[in-house]
TIVO-2410 file (N, C-alpha, C; in nm, 3 decimals):
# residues 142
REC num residu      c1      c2      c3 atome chaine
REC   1      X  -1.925   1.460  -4.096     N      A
REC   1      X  -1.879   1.528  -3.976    CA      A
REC   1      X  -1.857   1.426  -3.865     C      A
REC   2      X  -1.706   1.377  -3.857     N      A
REC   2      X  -1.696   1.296  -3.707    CA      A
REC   2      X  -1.694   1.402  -3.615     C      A
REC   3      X  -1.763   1.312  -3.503     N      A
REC   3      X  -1.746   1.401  -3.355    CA      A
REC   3      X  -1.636   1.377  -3.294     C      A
REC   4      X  -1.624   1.521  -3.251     N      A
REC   4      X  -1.447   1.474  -3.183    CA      A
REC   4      X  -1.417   1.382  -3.110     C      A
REC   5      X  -1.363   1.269  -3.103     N      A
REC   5      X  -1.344   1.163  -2.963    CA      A
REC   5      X  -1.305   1.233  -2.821     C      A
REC   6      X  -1.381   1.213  -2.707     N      A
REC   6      X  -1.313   1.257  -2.603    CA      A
REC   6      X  -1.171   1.264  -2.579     C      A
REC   7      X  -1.065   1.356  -2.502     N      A
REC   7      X  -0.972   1.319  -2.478    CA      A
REC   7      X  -0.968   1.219  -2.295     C      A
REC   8      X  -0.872   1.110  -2.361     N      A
REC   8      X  -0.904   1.039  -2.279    CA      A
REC   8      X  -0.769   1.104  -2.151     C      A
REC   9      X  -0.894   1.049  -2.077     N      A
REC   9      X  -0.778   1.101  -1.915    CA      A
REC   9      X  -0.657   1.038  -1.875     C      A
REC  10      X  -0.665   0.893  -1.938     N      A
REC  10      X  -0.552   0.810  -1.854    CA      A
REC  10      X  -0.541   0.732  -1.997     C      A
REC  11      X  -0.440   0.808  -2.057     N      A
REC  11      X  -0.431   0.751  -2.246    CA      A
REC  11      X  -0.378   0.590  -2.228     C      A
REC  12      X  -0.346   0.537  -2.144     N      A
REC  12      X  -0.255   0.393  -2.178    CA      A
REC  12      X  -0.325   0.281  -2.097     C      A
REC  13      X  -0.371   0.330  -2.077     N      A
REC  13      X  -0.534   0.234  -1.995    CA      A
REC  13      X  -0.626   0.202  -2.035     C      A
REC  14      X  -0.669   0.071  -2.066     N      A
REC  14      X  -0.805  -0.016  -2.107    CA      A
REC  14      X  -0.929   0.090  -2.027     C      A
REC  15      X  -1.020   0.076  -2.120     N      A
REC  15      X  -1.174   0.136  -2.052    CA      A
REC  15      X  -1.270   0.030  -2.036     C      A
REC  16      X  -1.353   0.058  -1.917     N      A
REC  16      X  -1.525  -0.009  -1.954    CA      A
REC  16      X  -1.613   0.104  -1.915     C      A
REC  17      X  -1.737   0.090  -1.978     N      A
REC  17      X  -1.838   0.179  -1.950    CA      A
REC  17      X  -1.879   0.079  -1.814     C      A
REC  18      X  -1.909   0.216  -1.710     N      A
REC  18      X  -1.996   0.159  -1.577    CA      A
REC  18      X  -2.136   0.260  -1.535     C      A
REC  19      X  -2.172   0.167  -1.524     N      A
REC  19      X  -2.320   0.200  -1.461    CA      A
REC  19      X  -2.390   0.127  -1.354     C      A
REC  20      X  -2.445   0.264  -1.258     N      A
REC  20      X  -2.473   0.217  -1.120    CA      A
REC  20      X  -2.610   0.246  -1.141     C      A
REC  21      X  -2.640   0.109  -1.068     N      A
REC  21      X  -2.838   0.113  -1.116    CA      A
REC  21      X  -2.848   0.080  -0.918     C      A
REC  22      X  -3.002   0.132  -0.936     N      A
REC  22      X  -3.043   0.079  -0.815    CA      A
REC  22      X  -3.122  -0.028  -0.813     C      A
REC  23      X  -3.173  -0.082  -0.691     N      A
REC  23      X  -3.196  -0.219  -0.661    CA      A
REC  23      X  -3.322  -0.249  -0.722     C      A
REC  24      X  -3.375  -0.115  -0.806     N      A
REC  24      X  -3.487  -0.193  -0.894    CA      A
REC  24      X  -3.467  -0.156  -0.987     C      A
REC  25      X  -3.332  -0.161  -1.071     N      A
REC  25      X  -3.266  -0.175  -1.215    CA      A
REC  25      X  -3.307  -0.044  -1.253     C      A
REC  26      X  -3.347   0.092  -1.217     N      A
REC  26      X  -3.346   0.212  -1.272    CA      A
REC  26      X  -3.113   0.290  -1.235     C      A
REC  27      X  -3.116   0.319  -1.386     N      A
REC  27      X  -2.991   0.387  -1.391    CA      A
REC  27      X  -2.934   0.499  -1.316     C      A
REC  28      X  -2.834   0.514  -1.248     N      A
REC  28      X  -2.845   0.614  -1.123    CA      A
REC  28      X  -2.758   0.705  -1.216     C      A
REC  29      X  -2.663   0.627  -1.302     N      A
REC  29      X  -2.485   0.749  -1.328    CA      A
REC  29      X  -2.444   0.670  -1.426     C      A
REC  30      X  -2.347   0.687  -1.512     N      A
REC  30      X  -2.266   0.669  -1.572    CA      A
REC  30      X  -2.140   0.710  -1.621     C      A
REC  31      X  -2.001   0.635  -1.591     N      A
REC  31      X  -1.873   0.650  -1.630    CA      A
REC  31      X  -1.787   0.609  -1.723     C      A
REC  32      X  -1.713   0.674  -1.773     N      A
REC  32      X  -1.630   0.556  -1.833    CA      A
REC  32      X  -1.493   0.526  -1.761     C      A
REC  33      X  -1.471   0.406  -1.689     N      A
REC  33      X  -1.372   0.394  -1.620    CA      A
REC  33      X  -1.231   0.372  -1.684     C      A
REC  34      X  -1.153   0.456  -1.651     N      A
REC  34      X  -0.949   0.340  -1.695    CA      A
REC  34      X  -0.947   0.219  -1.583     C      A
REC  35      X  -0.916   0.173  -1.656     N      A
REC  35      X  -0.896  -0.042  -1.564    CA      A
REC  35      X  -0.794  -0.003  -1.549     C      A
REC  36      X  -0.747   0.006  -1.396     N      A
REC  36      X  -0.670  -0.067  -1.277    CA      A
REC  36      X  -0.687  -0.183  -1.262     C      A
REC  37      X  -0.559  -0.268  -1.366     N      A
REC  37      X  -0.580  -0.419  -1.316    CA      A
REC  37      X  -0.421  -0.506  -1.257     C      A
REC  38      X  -0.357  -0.468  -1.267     N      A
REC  38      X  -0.200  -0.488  -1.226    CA      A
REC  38      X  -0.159  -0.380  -1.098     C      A
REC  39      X  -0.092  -0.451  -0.996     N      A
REC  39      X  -0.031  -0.407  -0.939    CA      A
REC  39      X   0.013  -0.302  -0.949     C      A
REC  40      X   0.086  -0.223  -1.027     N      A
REC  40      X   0.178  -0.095  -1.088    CA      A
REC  40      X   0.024   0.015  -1.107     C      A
REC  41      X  -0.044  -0.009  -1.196     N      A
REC  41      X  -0.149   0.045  -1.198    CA      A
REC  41      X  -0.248   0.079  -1.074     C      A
REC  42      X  -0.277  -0.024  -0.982     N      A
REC  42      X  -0.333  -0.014  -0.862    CA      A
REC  42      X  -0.277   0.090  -0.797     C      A
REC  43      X  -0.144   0.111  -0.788     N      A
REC  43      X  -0.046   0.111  -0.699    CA      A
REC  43      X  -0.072   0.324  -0.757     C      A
REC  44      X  -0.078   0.323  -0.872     N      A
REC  44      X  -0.063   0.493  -0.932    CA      A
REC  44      X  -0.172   0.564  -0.917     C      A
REC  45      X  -0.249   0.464  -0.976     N      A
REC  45      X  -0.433   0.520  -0.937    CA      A
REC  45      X  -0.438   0.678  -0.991     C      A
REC  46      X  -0.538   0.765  -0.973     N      A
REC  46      X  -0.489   0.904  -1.008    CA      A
REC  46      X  -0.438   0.962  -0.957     C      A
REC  47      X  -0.307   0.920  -0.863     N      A
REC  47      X  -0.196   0.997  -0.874    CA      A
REC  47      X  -0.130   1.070  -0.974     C      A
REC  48      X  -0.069   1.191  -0.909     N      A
REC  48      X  -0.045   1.305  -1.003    CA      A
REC  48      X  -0.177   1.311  -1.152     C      A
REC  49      X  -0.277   1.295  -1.136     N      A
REC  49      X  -0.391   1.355  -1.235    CA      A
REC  49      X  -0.421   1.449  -1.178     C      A
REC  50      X  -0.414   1.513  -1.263     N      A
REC  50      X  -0.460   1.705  -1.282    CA      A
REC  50      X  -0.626   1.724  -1.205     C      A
REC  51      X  -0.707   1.663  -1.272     N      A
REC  51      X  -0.844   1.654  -1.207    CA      A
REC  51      X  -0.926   1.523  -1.282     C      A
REC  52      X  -1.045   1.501  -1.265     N      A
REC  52      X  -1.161   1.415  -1.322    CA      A
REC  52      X  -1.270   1.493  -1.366     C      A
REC  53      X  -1.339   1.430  -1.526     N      A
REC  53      X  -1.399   1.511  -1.522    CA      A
REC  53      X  -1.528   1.400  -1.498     C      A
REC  54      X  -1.652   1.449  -1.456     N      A
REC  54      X  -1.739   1.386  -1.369    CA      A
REC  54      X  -1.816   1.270  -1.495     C      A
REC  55      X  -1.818   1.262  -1.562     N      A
REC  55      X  -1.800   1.140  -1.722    CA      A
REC  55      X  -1.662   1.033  -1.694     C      A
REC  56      X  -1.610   1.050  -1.626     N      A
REC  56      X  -1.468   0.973  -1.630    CA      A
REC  56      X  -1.477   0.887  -1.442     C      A
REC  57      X  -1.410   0.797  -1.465     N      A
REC  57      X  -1.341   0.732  -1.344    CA      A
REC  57      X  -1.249   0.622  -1.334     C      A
REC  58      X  -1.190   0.572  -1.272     N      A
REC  58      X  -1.119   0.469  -1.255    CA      A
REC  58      X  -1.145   0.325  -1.178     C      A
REC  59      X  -1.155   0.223  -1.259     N      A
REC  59      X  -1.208   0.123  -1.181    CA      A
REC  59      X  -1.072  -0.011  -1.124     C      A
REC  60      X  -1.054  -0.034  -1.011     N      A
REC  60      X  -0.984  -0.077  -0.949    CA      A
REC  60      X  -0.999  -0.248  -0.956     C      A
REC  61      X  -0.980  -0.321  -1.020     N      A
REC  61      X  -0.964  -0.474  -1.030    CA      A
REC  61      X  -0.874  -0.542  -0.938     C      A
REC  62      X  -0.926  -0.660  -0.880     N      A
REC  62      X  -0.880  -0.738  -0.803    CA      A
REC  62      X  -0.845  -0.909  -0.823     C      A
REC  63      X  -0.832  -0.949  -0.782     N      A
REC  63      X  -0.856  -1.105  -0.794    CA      A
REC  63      X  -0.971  -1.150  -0.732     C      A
REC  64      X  -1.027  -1.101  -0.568     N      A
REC  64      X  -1.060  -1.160  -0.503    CA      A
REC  64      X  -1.124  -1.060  -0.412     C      A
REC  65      X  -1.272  -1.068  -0.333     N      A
REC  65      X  -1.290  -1.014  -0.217    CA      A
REC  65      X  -1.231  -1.004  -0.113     C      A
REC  66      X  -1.212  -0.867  -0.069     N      A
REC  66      X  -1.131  -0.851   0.016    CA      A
REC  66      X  -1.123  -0.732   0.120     C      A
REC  67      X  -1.059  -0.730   0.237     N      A
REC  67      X  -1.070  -0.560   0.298    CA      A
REC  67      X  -0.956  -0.503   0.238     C      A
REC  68      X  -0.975  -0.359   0.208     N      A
REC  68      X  -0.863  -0.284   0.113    CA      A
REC  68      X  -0.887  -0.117   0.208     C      A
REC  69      X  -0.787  -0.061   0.218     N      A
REC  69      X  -0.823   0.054   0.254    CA      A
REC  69      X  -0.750   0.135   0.130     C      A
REC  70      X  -0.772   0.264   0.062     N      A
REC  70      X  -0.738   0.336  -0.037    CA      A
REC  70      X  -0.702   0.463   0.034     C      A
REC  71      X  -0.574   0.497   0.019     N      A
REC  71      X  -0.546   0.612   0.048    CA      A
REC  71      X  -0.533   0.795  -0.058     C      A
REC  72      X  -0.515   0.850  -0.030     N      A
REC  72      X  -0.522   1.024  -0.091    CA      A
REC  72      X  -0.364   1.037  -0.186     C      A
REC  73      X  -0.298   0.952  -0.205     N      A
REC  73      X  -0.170   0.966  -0.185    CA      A
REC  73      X  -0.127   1.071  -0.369     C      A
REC  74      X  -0.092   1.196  -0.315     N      A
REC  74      X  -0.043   1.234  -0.420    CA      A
REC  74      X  -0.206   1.282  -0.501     C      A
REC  75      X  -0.286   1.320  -0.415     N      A
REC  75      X  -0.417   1.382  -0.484    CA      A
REC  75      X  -0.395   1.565  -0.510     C      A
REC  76      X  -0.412   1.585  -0.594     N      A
REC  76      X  -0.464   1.714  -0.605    CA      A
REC  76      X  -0.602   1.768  -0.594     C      A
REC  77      X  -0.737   1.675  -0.597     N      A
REC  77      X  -0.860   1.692  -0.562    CA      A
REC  77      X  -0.936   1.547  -0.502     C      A
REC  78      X  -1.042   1.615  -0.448     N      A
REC  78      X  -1.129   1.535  -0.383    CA      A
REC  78      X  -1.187   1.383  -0.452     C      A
REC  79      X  -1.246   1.315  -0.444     N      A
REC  79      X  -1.329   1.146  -0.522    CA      A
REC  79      X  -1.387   1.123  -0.416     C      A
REC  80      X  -1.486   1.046  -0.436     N      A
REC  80      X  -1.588   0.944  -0.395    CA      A
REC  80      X  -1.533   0.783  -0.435     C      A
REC  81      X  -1.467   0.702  -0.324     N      A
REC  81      X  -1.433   0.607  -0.328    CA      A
REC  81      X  -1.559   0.441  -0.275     C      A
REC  82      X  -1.552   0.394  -0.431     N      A
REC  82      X  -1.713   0.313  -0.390    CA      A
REC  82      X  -1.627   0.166  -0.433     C      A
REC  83      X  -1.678   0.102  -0.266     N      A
REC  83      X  -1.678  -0.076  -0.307    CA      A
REC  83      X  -1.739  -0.150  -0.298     C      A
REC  84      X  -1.709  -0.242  -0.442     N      A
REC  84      X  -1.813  -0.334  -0.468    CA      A
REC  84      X  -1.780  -0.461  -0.472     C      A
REC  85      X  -1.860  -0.586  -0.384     N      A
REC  85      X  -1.825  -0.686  -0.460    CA      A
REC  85      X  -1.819  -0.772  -0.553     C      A
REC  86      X  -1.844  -0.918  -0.565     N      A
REC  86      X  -1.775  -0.938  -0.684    CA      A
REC  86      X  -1.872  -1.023  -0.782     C      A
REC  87      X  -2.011  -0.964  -0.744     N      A
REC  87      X  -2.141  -0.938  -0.830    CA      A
REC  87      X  -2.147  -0.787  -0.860     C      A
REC  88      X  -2.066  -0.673  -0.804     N      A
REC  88      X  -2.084  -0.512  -0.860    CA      A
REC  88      X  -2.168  -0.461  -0.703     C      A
REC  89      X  -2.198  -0.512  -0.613     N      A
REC  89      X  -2.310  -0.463  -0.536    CA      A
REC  89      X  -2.216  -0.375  -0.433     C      A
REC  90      X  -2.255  -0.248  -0.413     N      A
REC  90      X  -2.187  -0.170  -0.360    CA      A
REC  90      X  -2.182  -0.218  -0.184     C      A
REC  91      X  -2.045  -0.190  -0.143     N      A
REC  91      X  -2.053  -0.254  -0.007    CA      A
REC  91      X  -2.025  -0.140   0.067     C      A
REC  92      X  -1.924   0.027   0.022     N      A
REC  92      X  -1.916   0.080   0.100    CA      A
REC  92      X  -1.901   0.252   0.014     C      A
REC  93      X  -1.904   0.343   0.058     N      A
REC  93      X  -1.906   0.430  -0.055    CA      A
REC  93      X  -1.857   0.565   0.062     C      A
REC  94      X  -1.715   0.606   0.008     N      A
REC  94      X  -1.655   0.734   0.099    CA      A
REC  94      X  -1.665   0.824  -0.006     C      A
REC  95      X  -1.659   0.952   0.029     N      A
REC  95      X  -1.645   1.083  -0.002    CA      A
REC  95      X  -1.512   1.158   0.054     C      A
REC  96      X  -1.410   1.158  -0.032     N      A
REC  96      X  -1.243   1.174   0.026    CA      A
REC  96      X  -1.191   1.315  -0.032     C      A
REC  97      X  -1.211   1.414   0.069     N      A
REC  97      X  -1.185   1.556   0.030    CA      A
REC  97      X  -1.061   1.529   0.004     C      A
REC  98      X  -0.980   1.649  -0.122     N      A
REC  98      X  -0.858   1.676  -0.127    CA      A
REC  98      X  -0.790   1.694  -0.021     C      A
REC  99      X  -0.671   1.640  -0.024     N      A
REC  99      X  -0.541   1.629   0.069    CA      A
REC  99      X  -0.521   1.792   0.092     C      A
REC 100      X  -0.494   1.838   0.260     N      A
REC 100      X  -0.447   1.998   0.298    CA      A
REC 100      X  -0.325   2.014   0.173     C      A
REC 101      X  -0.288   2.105   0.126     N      A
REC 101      X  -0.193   2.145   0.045    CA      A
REC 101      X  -0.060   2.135   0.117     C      A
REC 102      X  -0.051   2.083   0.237     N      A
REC 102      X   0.069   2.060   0.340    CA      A
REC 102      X   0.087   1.898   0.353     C      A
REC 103      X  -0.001   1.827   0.285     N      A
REC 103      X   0.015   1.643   0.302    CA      A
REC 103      X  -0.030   1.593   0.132     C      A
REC 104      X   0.054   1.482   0.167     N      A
REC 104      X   0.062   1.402   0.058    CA      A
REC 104      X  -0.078   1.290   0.040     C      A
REC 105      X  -0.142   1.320   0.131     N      A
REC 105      X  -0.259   1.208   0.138    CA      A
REC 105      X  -0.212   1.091   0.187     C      A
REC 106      X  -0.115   1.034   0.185     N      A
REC 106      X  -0.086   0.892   0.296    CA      A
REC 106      X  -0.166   0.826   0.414     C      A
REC 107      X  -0.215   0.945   0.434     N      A
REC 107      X  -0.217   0.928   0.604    CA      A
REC 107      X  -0.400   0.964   0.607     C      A
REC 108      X  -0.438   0.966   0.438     N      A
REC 108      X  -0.602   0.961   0.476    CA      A
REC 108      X  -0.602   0.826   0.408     C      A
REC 109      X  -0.675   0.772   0.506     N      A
REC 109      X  -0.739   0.600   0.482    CA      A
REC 109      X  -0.877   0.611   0.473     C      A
REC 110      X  -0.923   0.542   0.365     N      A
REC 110      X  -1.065   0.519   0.320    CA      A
REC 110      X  -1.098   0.301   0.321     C      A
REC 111      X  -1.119   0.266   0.425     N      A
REC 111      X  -1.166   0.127   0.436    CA      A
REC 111      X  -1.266   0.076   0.368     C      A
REC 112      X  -1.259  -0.054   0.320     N      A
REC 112      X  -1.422  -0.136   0.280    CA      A
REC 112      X  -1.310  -0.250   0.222     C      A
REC 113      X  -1.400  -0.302   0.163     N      A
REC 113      X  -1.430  -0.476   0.169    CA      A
REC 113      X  -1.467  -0.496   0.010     C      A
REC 114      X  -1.416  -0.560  -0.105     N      A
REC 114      X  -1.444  -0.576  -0.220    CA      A
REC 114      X  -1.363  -0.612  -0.324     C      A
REC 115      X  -1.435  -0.655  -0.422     N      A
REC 115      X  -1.336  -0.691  -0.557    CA      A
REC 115      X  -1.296  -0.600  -0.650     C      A
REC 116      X  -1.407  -0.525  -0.619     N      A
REC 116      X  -1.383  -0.371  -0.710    CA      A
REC 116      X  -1.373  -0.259  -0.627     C      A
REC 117      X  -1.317  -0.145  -0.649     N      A
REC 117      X  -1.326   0.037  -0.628    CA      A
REC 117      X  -1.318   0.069  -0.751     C      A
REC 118      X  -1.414   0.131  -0.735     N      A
REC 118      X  -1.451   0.294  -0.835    CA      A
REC 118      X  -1.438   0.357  -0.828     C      A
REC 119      X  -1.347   0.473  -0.842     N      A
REC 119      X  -1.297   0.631  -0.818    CA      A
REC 119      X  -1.378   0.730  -0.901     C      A
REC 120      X  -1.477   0.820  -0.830     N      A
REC 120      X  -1.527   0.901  -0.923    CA      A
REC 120      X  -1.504   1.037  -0.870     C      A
REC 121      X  -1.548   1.101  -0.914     N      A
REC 121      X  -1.546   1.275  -0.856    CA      A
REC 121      X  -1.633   1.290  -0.751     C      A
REC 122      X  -1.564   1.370  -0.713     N      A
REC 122      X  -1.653   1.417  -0.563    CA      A
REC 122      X  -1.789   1.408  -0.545     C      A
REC 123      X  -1.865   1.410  -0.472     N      A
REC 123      X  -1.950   1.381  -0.442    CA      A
REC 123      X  -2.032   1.338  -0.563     C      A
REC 124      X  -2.026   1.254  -0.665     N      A
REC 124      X  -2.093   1.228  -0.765    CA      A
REC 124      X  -2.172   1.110  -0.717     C      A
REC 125      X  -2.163   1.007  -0.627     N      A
REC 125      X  -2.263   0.920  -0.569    CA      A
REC 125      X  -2.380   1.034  -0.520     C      A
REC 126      X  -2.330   1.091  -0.463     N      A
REC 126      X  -2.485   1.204  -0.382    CA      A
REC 126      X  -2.550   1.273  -0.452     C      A
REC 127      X  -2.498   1.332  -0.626     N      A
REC 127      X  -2.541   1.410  -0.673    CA      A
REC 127      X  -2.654   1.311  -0.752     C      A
REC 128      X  -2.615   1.190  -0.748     N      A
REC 128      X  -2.703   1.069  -0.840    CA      A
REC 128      X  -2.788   0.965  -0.744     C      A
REC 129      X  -2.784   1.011  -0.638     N      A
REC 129      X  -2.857   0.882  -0.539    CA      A
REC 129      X  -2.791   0.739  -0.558     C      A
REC 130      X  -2.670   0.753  -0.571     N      A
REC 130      X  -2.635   0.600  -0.554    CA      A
REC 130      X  -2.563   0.605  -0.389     C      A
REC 131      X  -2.624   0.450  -0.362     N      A
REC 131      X  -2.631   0.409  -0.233    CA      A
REC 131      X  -2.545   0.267  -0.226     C      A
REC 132      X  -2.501   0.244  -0.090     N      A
REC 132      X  -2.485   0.102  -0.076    CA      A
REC 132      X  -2.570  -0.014  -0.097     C      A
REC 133      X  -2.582  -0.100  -0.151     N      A
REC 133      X  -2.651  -0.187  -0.192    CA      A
REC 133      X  -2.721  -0.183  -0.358     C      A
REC 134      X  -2.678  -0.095  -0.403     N      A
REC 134      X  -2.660  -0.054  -0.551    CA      A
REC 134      X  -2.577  -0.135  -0.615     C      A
REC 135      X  -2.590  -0.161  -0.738     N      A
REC 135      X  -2.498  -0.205  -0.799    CA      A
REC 135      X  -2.430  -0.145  -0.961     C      A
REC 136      X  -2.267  -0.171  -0.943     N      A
REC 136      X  -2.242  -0.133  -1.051    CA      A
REC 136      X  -2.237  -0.251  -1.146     C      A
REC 137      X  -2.285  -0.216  -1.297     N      A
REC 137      X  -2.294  -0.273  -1.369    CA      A
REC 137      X  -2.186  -0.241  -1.507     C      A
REC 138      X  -2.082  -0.338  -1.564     N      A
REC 138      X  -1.960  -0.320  -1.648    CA      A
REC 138      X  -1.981  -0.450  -1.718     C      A
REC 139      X  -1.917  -0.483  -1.810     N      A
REC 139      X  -1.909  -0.551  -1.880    CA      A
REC 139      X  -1.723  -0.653  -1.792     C      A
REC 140      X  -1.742  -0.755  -1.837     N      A
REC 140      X  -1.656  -0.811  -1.687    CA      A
REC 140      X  -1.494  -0.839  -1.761     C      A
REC 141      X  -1.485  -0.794  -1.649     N      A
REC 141      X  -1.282  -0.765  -1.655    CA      A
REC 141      X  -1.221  -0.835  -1.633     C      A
REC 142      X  -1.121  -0.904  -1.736     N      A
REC 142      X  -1.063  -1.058  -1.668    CA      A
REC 142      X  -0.973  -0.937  -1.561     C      A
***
């Protein structure tokens, strides 16, 4: 009896498993992220995705630390937008309600500073006690 494989959310996208531990190495959550690592990819993010299911997220790759603001653009639901830098240590962590059904999300800006973002479902940092100064832990992404 195989178990069914999940269906994956973002079929043409590399995965890593992530996990956010706190600052005394107890496990807060776990995801499995689609790698955002190219431009084009950055750039789509879950745009036009239907929803997330709270097992799933998207992890945002960079070259370099940096300030980045992430916008709503083309959301149909809410995420928790978390950045980390470029040891995983969380530097800033928003909670980004769905766009009014009258805007495209453009015009909501979510700021921080990092090598990574993590896109997860709504309030899923709060439902797990992960905090700033947490860190996520992945296996490392050229």
């Amino acid at each position: 009896d195989a178990t069914p494989t999940p269906e994956p959310v973002h079929e043409s996208y590399e995965t890593t498993e992530i996990r956010a531990v706190s600052e005394d190495g107890s496990e807060l959550g776990a995801v499995t992220a689609a790698i955002a690592d190219t431009g084009d990819l950055r750039y789509t993010g879950l745009s036009d995705t239907d929803s997330l299911p709270e097992d799933r997220g998207m992890l945002f790759v960079y070259e370099s630390v940096a300030d980045r603001t992430f916008v709503m653009r083309r959301m149909d639901f809410g995420i928790d937008i978390v950045y980390a830098d470029a040891d995983g240590a969380i530097t800033e962590i928003h909670h980004a309600p769905a766009p009014d059904p009258d805007e495209d999300g453009s015009s909501q800006g979510y700021p921080g500073r990092g090598k990574y973002v993590l896109e997860v479902s709504y309030r899923w940092t709060t439902e797990r006690g992960v905090s700033v100064g947490d860190v996520l832990r992945f296996d490392p992404v050229a």
